[in-house]
Each structure stands twice: as structure tokens, then as C-alpha cells.
C-alpha positions as CSV (number, residue, x, y, z in Angstrom):
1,X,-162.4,-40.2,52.2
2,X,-160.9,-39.5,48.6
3,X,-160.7,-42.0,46.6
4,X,-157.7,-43.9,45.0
5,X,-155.8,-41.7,42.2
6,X,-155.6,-43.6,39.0
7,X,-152.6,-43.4,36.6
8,X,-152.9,-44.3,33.1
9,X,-150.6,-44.5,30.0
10,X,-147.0,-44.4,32.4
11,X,-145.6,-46.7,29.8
12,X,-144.6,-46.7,26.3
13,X,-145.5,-49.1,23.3
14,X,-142.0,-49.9,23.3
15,X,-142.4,-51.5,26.8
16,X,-145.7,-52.8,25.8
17,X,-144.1,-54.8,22.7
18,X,-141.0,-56.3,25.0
19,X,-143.5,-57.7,27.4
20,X,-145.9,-58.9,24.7
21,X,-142.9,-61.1,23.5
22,X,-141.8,-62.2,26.5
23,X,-145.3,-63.7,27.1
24,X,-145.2,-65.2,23.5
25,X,-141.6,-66.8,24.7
26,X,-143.3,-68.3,27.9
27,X,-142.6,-65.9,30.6
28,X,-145.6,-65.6,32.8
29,X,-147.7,-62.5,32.2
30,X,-147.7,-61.3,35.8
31,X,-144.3,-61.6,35.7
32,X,-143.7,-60.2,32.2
33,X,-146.0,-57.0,33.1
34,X,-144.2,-56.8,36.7
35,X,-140.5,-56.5,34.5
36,X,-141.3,-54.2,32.0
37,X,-143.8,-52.0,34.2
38,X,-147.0,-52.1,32.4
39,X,-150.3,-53.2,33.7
40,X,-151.0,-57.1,34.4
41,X,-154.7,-56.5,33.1
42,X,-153.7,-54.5,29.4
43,X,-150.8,-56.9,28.7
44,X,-153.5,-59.5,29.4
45,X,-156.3,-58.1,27.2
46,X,-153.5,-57.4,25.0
47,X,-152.2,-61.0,24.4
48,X,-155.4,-62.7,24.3
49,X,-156.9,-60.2,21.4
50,X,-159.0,-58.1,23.2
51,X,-157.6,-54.7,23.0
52,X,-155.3,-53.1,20.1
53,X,-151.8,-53.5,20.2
54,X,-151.2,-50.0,19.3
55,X,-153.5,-47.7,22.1
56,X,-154.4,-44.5,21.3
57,X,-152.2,-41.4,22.8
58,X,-154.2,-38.4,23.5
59,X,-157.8,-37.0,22.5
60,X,-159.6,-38.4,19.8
61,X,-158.5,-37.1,16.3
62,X,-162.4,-37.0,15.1
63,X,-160.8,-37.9,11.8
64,X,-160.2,-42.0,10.5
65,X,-156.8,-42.6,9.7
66,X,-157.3,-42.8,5.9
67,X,-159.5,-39.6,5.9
68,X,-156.5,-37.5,7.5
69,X,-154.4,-39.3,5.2
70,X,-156.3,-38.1,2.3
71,X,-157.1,-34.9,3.8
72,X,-152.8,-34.5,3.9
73,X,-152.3,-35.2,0.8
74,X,-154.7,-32.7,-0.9
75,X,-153.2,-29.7,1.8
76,X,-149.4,-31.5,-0.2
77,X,-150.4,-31.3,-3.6
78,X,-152.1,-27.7,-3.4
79,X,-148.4,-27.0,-2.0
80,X,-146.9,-28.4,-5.1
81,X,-149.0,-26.7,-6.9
82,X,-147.7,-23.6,-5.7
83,X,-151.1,-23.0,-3.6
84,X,-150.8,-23.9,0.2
85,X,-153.7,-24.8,2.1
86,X,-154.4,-21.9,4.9
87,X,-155.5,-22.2,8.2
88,X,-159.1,-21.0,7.5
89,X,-159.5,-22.9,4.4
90,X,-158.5,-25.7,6.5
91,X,-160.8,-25.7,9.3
92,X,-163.7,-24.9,6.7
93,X,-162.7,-28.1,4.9
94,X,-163.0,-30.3,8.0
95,X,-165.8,-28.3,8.9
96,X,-168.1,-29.3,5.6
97,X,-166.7,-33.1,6.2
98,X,-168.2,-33.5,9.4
99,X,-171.5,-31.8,8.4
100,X,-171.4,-34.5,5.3
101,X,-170.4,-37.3,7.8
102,X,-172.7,-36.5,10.4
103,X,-169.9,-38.0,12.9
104,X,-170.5,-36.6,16.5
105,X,-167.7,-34.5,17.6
106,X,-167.0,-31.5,20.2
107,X,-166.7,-28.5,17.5
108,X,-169.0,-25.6,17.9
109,X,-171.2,-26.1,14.5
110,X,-168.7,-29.1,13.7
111,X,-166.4,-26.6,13.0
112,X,-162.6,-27.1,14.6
113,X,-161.3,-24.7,17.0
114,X,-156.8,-23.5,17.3
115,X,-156.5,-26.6,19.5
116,X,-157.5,-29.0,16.8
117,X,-155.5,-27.1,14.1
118,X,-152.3,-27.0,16.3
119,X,-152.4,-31.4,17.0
120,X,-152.9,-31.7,13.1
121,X,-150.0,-29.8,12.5
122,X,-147.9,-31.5,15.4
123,X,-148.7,-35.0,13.7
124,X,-148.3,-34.0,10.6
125,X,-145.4,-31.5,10.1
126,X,-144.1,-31.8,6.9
127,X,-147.6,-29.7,6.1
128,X,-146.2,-26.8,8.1
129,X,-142.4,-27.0,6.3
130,X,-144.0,-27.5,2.6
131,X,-146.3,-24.8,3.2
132,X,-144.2,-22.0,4.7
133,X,-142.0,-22.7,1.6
134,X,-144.4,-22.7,-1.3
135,X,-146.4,-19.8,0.4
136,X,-143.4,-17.6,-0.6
137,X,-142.9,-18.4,-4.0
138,X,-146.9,-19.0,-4.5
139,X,-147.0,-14.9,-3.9
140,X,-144.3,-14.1,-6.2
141,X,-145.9,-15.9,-8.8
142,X,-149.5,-14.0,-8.1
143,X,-147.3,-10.8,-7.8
144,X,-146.1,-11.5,-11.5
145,X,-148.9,-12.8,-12.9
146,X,-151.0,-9.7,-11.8
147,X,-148.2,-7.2,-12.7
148,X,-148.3,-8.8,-16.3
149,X,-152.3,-8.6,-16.9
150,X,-152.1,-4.5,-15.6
151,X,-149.4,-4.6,-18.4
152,X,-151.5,-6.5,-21.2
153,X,-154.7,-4.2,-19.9
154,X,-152.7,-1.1,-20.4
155,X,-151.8,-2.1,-23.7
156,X,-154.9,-2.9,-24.8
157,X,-156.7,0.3,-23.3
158,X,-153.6,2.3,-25.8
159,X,-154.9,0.5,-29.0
160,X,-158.3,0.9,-28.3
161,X,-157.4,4.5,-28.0
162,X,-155.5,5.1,-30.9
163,X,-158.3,3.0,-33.0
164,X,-160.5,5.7,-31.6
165,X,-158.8,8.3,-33.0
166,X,-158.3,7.1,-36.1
167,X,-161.9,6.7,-35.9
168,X,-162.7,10.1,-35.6
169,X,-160.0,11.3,-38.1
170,X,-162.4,9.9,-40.9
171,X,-165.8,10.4,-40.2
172,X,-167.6,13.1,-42.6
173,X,-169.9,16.4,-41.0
174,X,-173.1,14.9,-40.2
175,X,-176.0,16.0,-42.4
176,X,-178.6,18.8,-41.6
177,X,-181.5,15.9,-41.3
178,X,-178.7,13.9,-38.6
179,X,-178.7,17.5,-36.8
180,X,-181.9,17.5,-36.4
181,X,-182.5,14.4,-34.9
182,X,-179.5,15.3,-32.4
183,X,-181.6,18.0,-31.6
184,X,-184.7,16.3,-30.3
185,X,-182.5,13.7,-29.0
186,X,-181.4,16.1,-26.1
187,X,-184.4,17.9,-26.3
188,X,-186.0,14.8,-24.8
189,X,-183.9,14.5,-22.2
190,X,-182.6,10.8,-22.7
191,X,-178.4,11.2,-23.3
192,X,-176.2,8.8,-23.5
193,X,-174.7,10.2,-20.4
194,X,-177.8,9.6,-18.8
195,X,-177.9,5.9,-20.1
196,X,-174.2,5.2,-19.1
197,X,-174.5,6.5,-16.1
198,X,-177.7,4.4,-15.3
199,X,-176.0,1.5,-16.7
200,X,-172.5,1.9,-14.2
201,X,-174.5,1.9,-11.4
202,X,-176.1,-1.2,-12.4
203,X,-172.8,-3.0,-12.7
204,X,-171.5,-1.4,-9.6
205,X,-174.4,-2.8,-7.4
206,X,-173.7,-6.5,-8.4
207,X,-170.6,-6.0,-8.1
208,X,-170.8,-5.1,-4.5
209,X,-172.8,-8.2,-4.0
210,X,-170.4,-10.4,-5.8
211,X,-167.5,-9.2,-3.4
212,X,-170.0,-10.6,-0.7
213,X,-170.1,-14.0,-2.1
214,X,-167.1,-15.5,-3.2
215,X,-164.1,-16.3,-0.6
216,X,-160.7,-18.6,-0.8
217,X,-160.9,-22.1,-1.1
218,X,-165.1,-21.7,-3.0
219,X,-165.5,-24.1,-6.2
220,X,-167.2,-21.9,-9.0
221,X,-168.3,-22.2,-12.3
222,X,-166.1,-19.7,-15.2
223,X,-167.0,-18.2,-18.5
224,X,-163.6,-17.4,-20.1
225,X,-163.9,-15.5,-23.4
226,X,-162.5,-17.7,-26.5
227,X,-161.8,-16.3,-30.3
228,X,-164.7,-17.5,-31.6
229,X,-166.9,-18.8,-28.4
230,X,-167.3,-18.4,-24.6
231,X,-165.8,-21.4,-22.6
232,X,-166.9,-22.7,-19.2
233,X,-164.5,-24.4,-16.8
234,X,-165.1,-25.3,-13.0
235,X,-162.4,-23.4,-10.8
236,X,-161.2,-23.1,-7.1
237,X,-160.1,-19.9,-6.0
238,X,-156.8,-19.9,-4.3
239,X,-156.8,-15.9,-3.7
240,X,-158.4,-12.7,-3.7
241,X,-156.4,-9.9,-4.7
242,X,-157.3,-6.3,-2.7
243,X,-158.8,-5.4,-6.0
244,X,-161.2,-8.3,-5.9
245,X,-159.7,-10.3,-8.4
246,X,-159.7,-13.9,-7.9
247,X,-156.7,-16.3,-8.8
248,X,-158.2,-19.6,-9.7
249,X,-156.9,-22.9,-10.8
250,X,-159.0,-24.7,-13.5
251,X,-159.9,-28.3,-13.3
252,X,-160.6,-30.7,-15.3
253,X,-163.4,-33.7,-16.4
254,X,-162.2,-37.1,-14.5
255,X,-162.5,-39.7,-17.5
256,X,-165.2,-37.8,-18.7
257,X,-167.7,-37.7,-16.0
258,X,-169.6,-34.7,-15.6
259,X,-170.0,-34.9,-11.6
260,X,-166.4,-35.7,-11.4
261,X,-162.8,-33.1,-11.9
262,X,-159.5,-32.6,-11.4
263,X,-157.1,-30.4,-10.3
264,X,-155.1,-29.0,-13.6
265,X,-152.1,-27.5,-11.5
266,X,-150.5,-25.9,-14.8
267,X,-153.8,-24.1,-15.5
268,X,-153.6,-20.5,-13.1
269,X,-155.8,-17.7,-14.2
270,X,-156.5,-14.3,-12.8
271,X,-160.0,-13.5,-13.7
272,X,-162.7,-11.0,-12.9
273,X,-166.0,-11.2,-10.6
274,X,-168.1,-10.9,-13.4
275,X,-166.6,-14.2,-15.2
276,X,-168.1,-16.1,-12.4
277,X,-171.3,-17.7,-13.7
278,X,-172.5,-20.3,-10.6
279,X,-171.2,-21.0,-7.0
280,X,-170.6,-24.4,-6.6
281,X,-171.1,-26.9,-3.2
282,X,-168.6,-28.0,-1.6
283,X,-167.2,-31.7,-3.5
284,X,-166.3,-35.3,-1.7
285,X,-162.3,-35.1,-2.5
286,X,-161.1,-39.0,-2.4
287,X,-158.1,-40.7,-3.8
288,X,-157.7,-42.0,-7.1
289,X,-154.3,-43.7,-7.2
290,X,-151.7,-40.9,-7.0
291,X,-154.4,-37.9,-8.0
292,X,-157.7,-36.4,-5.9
293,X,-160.7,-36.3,-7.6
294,X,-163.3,-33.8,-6.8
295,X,-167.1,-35.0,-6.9
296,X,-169.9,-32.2,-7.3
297,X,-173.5,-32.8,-6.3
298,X,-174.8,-32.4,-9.8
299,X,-173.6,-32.9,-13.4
300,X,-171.5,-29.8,-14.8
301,X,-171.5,-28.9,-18.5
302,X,-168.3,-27.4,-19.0
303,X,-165.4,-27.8,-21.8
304,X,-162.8,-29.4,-20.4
């Protein structure tokens, strides 16, 4: 004989909270649950402090309500910021907080699947509207940006040129003994072809293992070339462009504690593989008042 179907959740918390207050107001609670058609036994548990008021609707969200909170308002202010939050960098995000947490949940390698992603976006859709908008302009920015360094490189590329040629204008005929020494030079078989050559495939090789190991949404360390020093500053990269540049935005010290940064939203860079000096792990983001602040696993010397 089958046994008796069970129905749960037919009512709202709007019928929930009438019949609360009509208990609180004297009416009976049989009678109370009877009116307003929820059941006798949860209005019961209800009233006397036993269950929640407010019952949770659906699966469970895996996340506390402050973490999604948090977790929000970073995806928001890397909108702002003109770099919105996509759906990979998303699911990595929650995928390295679980790991971190160690919370049980129902993700192959705690990593969230499409159903996940779609309920965050259903209870939170402002994320979807804010991104869809700065995700436009956030690529004409990167467009411009990128247009503008070709420029400044092609510039630069014309006066190194033209200093070369001045160059050349003034040197003097080498000397018989400077012959000579050209002479065994390629007699020996070592030119600076040769060397060059060597040398190119050298950088190409590590470069084709740096376009291995850095991805969107990675924390890295920065060497970016200064008048009379080389500066360091920890980055995020926000995009890679098809010619393997990264965008990144800079960060700063968080009242001057090594292990601790900020976003600097102003502070967009287009840099090259090479600048990267150190892969970072993945920080705890938490609130602090109206900002995040990132913490690393380590101190960072950097100069900013």
C-alpha cells in the first residue's frame, strides 16, 4: 500500500505572520493555523521559539548570508570599477572559499556547477543589470587603452630609429687592427646573429610557458619600470588580450600592512608577461566599512 503523500511549504510567510499574530492576540492556535491554512504543528513550534520565523525556500545556498553579502558586493564594486565579475571568475571564487572553509557541499571538487550560478543570479539581480552595463563600456575602455599603447609603441620604435641613424651618420671607418679582429670574430664562428638568435628563442620558450600560467581573475606580483628605479605593485588581472597582454588593476597597502591591499580602481595598466615577477594565492576578501580588503598568505614587499 503506498504510503501517505506529504505536502510541504503550501503557504506563504505572509500567512505565516497573520496567524502568528492572531495567536499573540489570543486566538487559539488550532484555530489560528485552521484560518490562515498553515500547519497546526509549525505555527506551534513557531510561537513557542522552536523554529525560525523566517523558513528557508528552496536548496540550501552553501553560502551564510553575510558571506553572499560580501561576496555581492566585491562582484558591485569590480562593476564600478569598470571590471565585471564573469561567470568563470565567479565559480572559481566560490570554488577557492569552500576549499578554505572546508564546509561540506554537493559541488564536484567544491566547485559550483550552472545551477548554482543561475539561483545566485535570481536572488541577486541587480549583479546581472550592473554587469551587462559596465561590461560594455569596460571593453571600450580596454579597446582605447590598447589602441593608445600600439600608438606610444610605434612612436617610440620611430625615435629609436631615427637615433639609429643618426648614429650611424657619425661613426668613423674602423681601423685596420678593428678589421682584423672582425675577421677572427666570424672566422670563429660565434656572430651576433648566432647569439640573437639563441637569445630569442630563449625568451620565446618562457614565454610560451607564461601564457600557460596566468588566467583572469589571478593575483600577481608587477615590476613596472620607473625613471630612476623598478617598482613592484600586487595586481589582479581583469583581461587577457588575444595578444597575451594582461589588463590589470593595481592595489594598494591596507594601513600599511604588508599581508593586507586594496583595490586602487583609478590605477588600470596594460602590461606585458614578462613584468610578472610572482603568482600570488588566492586572498580572504572581507569588509572593511564601505571597502574590501584583500589578505595574502604571506607579507609582500611592494611600493605602494
Amino acid at each position: 500500500m503506498p504510503g501517505k503523500k506529504h505536502t510541504f511549504l503550501k503557504y506563504s510567510e505572509q500567512q505565516m505572520t497573520a496567524a502568528m499574530n492572531e495567536v499573540q492576540r489570543g486566538m487559539p492556535i488550532s484555530t489560528a493555523a485552521k484560518k490562515h491554512k498553515v500547519p497546526r504543528v509549525t505555527l506551534l513550534y513557531k510561537v513557542r521559539g522552536k523554529t525560525p520565523v523566517q523558513r528557508k525556500m528552496g536548496r540550501d545556498c552553501y553560502l551564510l548570508k553575510g558571506e553572499e553579502k560580501l561576496l555581492v558586493s566585491w562582484i558591485l564594486k569590480m562593476a564600478r570599477a569598470g571590471f565585471p565579475i564573469q561567470k568563470q571568475q565567479l565559480i572559481e571564487s566560490v570554488q577557492r572559499l569552500m576549499i578554505e572553509l572546508k564546509r561540506d557541499n554537493p559541488f564536484k571538487d567544491n566547485k559550483p556547477g550552472n545551477s548554482w550560478y543561475a539561483s545566485f543570479l535570481k536572488r541577486n539581480p541587480e549583479i546581472s543589470i550592473r554587469n551587462k552595463i559596465q561590461e560594455n563600456q569596460r571593453k571600450e575602455r580596454a579597446e582605447e587603452r590598447r589602441l593608445k599603447k600600439i600608438e606610444r609603441e610605434k612612436m617610440n620604435a620611430e625615435k629609436k630609429a631615427a637615433r639609429e641613424r643618426k648614429k650611424k651618420q657619425k661613426q668613423v671607418s674602423h681601423s685596420d687592427s678593428e678589421t682584423c679582429e672582425d675577421e677572427e670574430w666570424v672566422e670563429s664562428g660565434d656572430s651576433v646573429d648566432d647569439i640573437s638568435f639563441q637569445e630569442t628563442m630563449d625568451v620565446t620558450d618562457s614565454d610560451d610557458e607564461n601564457k600557460l600560467q596566468f588566467k583572469e581573475s589571478d593575483y600577481v606580483l608587477v615590476s613596472f619600470p620607473g625613471k630612476k628605479k623598478v617598482h613592484r605593485y600586487v595586481c589582479v588581472i581583469q583581461t587577457i588580450f588575444p595578444n597575451d597582454e594582461p589588463e590589470v588593476v593595481e592595489m594598494k597597502q591596507f594601513e600599511n600592512d604588508k599581508k593586507v591591499f586594496r583595490l586602487n580602481d583609478n590605477d588600470v595598466s596594460i602590461i606585458s608577461l614578462d613584468q610578472i615577477l610572482e603568482k600570488l594565492n588566492f586572498p580572504k576578501i572581507s569588509a572593511a566599512g564601505d571597502r574590501l580588503k584583500y589578505e595574502f598568505d604571506k607579507d609582500i614587499e611592494v611600493d605602494g
